[in-house]
MIMIVEX-805926 format. One line per field, with one value per residue (C-alpha): residue in one letter; x negated, y, z negated. Coordinates in steps of 0.001 Angstrom, whole numbers. Last residue first. Layout:
REM MIMIVEX-805926
code: A;...
px: X;...
py: Y;...
pz: Z;...
***
This chain:
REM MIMIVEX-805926
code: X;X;X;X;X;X;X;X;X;X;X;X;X;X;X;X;X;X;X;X;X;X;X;X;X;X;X;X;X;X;X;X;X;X;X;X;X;X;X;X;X;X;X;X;X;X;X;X;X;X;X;X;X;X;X;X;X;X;X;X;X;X;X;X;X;X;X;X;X;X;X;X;X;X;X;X;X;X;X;X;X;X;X;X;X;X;X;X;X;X;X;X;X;X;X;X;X;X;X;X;X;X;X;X;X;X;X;X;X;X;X;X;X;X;X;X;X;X;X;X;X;X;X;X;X;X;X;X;X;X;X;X;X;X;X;X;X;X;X;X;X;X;X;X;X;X;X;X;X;X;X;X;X;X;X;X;X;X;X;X;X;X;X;X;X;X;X;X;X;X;X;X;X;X;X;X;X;X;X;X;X;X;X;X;X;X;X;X;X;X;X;X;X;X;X;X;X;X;X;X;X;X
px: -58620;-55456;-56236;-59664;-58374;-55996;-58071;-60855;-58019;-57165;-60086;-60908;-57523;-59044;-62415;-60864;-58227;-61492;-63513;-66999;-68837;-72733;-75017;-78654;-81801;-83716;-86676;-86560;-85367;-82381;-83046;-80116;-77899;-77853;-74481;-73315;-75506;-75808;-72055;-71465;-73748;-71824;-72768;-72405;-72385;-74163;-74144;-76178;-75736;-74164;-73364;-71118;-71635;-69708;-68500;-66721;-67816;-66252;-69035;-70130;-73588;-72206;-68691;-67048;-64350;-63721;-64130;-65835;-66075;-68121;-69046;-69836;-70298;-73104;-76077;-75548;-77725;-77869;-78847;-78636;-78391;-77976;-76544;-77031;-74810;-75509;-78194;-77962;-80645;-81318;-81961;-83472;-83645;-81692;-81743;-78871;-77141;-74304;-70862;-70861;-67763;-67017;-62943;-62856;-59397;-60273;-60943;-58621;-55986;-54857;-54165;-50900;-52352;-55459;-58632;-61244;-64475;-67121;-70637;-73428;-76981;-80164;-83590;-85051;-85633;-86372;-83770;-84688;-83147;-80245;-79905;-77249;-77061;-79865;-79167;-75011;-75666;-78886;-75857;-76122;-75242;-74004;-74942;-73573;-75292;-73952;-76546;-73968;-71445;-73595;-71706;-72076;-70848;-69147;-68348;-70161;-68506;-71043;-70440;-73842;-72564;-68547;-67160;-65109;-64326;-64668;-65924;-64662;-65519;-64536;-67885;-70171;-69169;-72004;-74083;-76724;-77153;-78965;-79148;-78873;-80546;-79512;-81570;-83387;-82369;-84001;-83973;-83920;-83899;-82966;-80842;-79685;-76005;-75017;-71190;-67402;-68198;-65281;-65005;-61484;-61841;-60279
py: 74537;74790;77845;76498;72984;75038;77716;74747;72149;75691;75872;72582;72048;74689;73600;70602;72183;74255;71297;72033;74314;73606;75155;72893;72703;70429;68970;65214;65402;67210;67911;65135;67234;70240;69475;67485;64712;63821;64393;61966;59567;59086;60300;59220;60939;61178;62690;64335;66442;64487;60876;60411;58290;58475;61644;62662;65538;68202;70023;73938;73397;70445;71205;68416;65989;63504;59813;59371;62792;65979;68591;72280;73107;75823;74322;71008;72239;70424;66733;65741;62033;61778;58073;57350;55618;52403;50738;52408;54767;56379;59669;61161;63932;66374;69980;71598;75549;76808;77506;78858;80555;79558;79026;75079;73518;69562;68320;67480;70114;70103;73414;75849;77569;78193;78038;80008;79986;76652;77074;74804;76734;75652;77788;78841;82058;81199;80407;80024;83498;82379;79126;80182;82099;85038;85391;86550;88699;90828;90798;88888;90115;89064;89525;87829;85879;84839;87121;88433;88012;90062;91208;93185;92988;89260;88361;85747;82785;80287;76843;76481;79754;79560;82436;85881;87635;91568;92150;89181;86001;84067;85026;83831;80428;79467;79948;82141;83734;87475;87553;90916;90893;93274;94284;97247;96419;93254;92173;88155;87212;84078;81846;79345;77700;74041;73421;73168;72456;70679;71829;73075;77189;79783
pz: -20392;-18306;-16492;-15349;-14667;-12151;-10627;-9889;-8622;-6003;-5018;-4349;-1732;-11;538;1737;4159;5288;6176;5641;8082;8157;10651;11479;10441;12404;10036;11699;14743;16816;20388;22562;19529;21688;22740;26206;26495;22371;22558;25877;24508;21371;17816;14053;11249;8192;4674;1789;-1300;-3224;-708;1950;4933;8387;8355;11305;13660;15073;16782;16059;14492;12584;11710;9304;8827;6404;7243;3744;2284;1777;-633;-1374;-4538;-3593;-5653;-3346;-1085;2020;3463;7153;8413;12240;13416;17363;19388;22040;21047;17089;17206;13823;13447;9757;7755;9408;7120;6445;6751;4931;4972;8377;9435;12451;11191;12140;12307;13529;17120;19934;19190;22853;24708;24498;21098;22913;21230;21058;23472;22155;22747;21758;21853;23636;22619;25388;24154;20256;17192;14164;12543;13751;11761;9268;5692;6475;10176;9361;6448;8531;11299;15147;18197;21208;24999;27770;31060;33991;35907;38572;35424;33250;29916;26852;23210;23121;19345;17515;15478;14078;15027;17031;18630;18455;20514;20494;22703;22525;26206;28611;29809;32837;34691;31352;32862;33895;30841;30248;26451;25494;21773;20175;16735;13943;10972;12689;16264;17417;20569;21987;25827;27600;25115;27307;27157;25832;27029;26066;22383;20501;17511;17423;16930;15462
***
């Protein structure tokens, strides 16, 4: 379980592939405090630590055929920048909203407007998986807690503050980005169980 609220951007140094697995080699300097078995939100998908470096502060995790087909894994290069986010405690601060990282989906950013000050990201996904979004609703948007800003079918924004486009790997978003999608679980909920209901009632 995890808030949203990435802790830091690490490095992807070194990628294997082993038949339909990928092991992706990550630096980040706090790879010390980890430990074998945890698990972390990778651009809001969760991954489980397999080896470890501390001398090296870097950690190895790896990635399922399932997992690289539905998310933007199977885009990602060494050097590629990835937000990380360890799990939450249940002592800390809720500062962000229940994400599961469990990517929904992936989406595409269309546009980034620079607001002197803020900048507004516009994404659109597909709408074939009845997935949806709402006015000052929350969402995951390759691991951050975001809130939406615009809502339309199959398209939203949000809008970002210097310290998140400094501190995630939104500061390399453009046109064409895809990006992981996690809805908001108490949402997705909530239309599962009005599907089950009009279904039973029809």
């Amino acid at each position: 379980m995890f808030t949203g609220i990435v802790e830091k951007t690490g490095k992807i140094v070194h990628i294997e592939q082993e038949k339909t697995n990928f092991h992706f080699t990550i630096e980040v300097d706090f790879a010390y405090e980890l430990k074998i078995d945890q698990s972390m939100s990778h651009d809001g998908c969760c991954l489980t630590v397999v080896k470890l470096d501390k001398e090296k502060q870097q950690y190895v995790v790896t990635a399922m055929d399932e997992t690289m087909l539905k998310t933007n894994l199977k885009m990602w290069q060494v050097g590629y920048e990835v937000n990380l986010e360890r799990s939450m405690k249940l002592d800390a601060r809720f500062d962000g909203h229940i994400v599961q990282g469990h990517v929904d989906q992936t989406a595409e950013c269309v546009e980034v407007i620079d607001d002197k000050g803020s900048w507004r990201y516009f994404f659109t996904y597909d709408i074939d998986k009845n997935n949806f979004t709402v006015p000052k609703g929350s969402i995951s948007v390759n691991g951050v807690s975001l809130t939406i800003v615009d809502s339309e079918k199959g398209r939203f924004s949000v809008a970002i503050i210097p310290y998140t486009q400094e501190i995630t790997n939104f500061h390399n978003f453009k046109k064409g980005t895809i990006v992981n999608i996690e809805f908001d679980v108490l949402g997705k909920y909530v239309q599962k169980l009005l599907q089950e209901y009009f279904d039973t009632t029809k």
